[in-house]
Wavefront OBJ file of the C-alpha trace (Angstrom):
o trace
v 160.266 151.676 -16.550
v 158.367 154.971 -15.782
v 156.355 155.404 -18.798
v 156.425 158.719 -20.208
v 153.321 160.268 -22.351
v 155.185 162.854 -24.269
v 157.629 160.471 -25.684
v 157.366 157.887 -28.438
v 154.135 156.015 -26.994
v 152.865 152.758 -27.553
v 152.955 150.773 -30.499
v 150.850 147.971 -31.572
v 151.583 145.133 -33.773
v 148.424 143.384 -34.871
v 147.086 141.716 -38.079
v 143.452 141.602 -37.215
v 141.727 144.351 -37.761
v 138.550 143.569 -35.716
v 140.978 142.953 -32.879
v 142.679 146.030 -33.215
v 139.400 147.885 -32.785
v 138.491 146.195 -29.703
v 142.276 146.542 -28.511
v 141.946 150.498 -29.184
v 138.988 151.118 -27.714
v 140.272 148.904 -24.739
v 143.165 151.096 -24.631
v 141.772 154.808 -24.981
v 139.455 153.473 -21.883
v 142.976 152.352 -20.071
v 145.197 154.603 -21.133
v 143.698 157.509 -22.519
v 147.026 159.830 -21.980
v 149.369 157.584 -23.576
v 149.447 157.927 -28.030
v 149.005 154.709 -29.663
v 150.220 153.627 -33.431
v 149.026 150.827 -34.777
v 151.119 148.926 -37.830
v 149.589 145.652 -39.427
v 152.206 144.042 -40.372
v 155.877 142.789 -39.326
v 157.236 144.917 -42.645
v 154.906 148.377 -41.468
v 156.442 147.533 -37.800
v 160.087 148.018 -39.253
v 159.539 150.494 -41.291
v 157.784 153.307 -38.993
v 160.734 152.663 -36.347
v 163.046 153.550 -39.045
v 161.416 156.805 -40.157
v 161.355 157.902 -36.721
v 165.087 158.626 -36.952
v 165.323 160.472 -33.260
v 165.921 157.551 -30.636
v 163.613 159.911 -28.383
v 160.559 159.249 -30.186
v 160.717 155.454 -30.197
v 157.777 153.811 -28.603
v 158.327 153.221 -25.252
v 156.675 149.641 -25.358
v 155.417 147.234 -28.054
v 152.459 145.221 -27.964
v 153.166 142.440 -30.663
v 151.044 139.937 -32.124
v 152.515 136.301 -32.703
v 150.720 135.405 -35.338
v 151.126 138.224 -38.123
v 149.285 136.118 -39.547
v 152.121 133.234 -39.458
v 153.621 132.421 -36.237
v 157.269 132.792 -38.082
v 156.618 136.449 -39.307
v 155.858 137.250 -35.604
v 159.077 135.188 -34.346
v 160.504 137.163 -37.714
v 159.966 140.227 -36.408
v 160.583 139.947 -32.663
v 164.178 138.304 -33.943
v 164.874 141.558 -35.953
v 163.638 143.397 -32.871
v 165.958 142.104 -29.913
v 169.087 141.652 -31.954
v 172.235 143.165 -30.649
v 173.061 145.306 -32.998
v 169.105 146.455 -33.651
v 168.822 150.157 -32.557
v 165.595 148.862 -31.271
v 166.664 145.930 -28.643
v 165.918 147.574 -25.431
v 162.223 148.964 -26.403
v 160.442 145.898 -24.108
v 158.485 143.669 -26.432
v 154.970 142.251 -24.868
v 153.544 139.364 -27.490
v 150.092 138.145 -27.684
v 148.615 135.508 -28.711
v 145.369 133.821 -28.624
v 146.741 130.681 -27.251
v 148.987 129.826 -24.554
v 151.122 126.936 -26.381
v 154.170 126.533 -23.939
v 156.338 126.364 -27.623
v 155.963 129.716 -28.343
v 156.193 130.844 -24.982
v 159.707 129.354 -24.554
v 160.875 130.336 -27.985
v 159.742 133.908 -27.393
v 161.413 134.513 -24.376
v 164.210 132.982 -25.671
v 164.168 135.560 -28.022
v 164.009 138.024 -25.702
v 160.530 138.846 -25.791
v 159.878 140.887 -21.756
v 156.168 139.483 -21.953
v 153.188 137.252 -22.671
v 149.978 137.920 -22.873
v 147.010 135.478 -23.791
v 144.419 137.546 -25.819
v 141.501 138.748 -23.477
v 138.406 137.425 -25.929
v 136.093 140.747 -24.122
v 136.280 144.607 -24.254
v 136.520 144.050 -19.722
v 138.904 141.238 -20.178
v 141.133 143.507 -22.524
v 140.828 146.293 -20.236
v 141.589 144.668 -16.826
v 144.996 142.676 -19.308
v 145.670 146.813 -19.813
v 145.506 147.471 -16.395
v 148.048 144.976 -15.242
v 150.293 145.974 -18.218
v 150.406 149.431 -16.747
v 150.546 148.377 -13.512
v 153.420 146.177 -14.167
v 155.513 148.189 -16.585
v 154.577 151.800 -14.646
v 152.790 152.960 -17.660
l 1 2 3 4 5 6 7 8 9 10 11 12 13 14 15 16 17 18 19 20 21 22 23 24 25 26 27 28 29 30 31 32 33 34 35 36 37 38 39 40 41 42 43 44 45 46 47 48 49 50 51 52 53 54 55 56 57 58 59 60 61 62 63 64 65 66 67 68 69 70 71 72 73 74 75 76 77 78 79 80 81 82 83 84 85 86 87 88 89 90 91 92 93 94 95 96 97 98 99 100 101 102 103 104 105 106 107 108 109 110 111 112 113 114 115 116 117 118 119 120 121 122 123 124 125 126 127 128 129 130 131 132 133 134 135 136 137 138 139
């Protein structure tokens, strides 16, 4: 996936709103060119991809917290996500989560989650995780 800056972006999925503020300064260090939304909650998450209408403008790539704050609305939402019929099923879904229980790994890419992440605990950690995310999905 070549990751283009003019089009729909990155969007993050997370709860915590310390977190989030680590995660975005992590990410305007990383990938300063690339616009970043933020939504807090599985139910924010569905409802900005619907008002963006134009399939052009959909974020290019995810970054989805597990636990939002229960594990199920994370599996909720990455279920609502990669179905079929969703218009959203091909936008690659990264999840993260602060532990690396080999449960939710399976059932997430059984789901059809396209990554896991452990959650860096550190601004370098978080920046180096960024790194390989670009590296890995060309972004």
């Amino acid at each position: 996936m070549s990751f283009n800056p003019t089009k729909g972006g990155l969007l993050v999925v997370e709860d915590n709103l310390e977190l989030w503020l680590l995660l975005k300064d992590a990410l305007s260090l990383s990938l300063p060119e690339i616009e970043v939304v933020h939504a807090s909650t599985a139910q924010v998450t569905l409802r900005y991809l619907y008002c963006i209408g134009d399939e052009e403008y959909l974020p290019q790539l995810i970054l989805q917290d597990l636990y939002l704050p229960k594990r199920s609305d994370g599996i909720g939402l990455l279920n609502q996500l990669k179905q079929l019929d969703s218009p959203y099923w091909q936008i690659p879904v990264a999840i993260m989560s602060a532990f690396s229980d080999p449960d939710d790994i399976v059932d997430v890419y059984h789901l059809g989650a396209d990554t896991y992440l452990v959650k860096p605990t550190s601004m370098d950690e978080w920046i180096a995780c960024l790194r390989g995310l670009r590296s890995y999905w060309n972004v």
